[in-house]
C-alpha positions in Angstrom: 54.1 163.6 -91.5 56.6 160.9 -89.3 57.4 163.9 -87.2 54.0 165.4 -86.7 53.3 161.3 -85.2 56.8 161.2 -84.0 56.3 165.0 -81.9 52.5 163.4 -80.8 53.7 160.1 -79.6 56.2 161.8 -78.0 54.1 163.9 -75.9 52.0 161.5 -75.0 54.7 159.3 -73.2 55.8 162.1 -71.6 52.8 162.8 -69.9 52.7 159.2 -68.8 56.1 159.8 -67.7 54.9 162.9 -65.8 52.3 161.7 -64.4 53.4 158.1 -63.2 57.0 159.8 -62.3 60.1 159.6 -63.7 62.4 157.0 -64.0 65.3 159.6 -63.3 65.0 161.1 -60.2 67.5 164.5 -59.3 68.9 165.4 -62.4 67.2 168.8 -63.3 70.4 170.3 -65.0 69.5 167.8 -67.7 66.0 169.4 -67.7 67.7 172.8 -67.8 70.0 171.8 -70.7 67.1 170.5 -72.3 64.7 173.4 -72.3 67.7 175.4 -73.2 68.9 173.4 -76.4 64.8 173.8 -77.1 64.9 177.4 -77.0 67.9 177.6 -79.1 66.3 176.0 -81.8 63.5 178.0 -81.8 66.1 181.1 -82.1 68.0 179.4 -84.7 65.1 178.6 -86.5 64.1 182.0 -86.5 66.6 183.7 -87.7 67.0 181.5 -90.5 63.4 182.4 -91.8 63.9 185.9 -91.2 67.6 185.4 -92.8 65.6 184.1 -95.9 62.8 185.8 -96.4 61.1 185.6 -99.5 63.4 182.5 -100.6 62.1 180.5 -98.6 60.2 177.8 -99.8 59.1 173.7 -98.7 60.1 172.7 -102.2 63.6 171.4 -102.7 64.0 172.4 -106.3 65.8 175.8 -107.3 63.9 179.0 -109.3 65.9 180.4 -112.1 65.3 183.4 -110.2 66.8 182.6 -107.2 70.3 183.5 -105.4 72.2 181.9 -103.0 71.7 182.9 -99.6 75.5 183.5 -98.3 74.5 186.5 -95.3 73.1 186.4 -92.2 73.3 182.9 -90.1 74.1 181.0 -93.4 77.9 183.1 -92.8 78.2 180.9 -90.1 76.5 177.6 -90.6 75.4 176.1 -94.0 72.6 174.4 -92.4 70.5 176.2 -90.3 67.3 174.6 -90.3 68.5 171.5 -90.3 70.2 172.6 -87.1 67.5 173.7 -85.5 65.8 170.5 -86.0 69.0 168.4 -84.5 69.1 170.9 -81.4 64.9 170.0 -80.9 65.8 166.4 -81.5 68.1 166.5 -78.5 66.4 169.2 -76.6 63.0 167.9 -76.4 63.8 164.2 -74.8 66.1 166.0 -72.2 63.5 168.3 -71.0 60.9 166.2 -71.5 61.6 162.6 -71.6 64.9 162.3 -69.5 63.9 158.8 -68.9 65.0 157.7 -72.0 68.3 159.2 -72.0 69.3 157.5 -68.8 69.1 153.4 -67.5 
């Protein structure tokens, strides 16, 4: 629920920002890097659910049914969702909210 308000608020102050311009003026390879780290995620993300499949589930607890999941993106990192969500976390105030980054 703190990121559903946290993904809300934050698109609300970047419309202000948009709007009233930005604080940071000529640095669209940030905004590139940005959208870029964004659409990574959303690939990451992705592939981990199609990775997954049927094992996935929001509850943390393990089924006496269940494997480990060792194939796929998990070969590579032991994270991946948790991933994705650090690549949106710095994604989306690049691309979006590059005054905060910068003084």
């Amino acid at each position: 629920m703190l990121i559903g308000i946290s993904l809300l608020v934050g698109i609300a102050v970047a419309a202000y920002d948009r709007t009233h311009g930005s604080a940071v003026v000529g640095i669209e390879i940030l905004t590139f890097i940005g959208m870029a780290l964004f659409l990574l995620a959303i690939c990451v993300g992705g592939v981990t659910l199609l990775t997954i499949k049927k094992a996935y589930s929001p509850d943390p607890t393990a089924r006496k049914d269940q494997a480990l999941v060792v194939g796929g993106i998990y070969g590579y990192v032991r994270h991946p969702m948790y991933t994705a969500l650090i690549l949106v976390g710095a994604g989306v105030p690049l691309r979006c909210l590059l005054s905060w980054y910068l003084p």
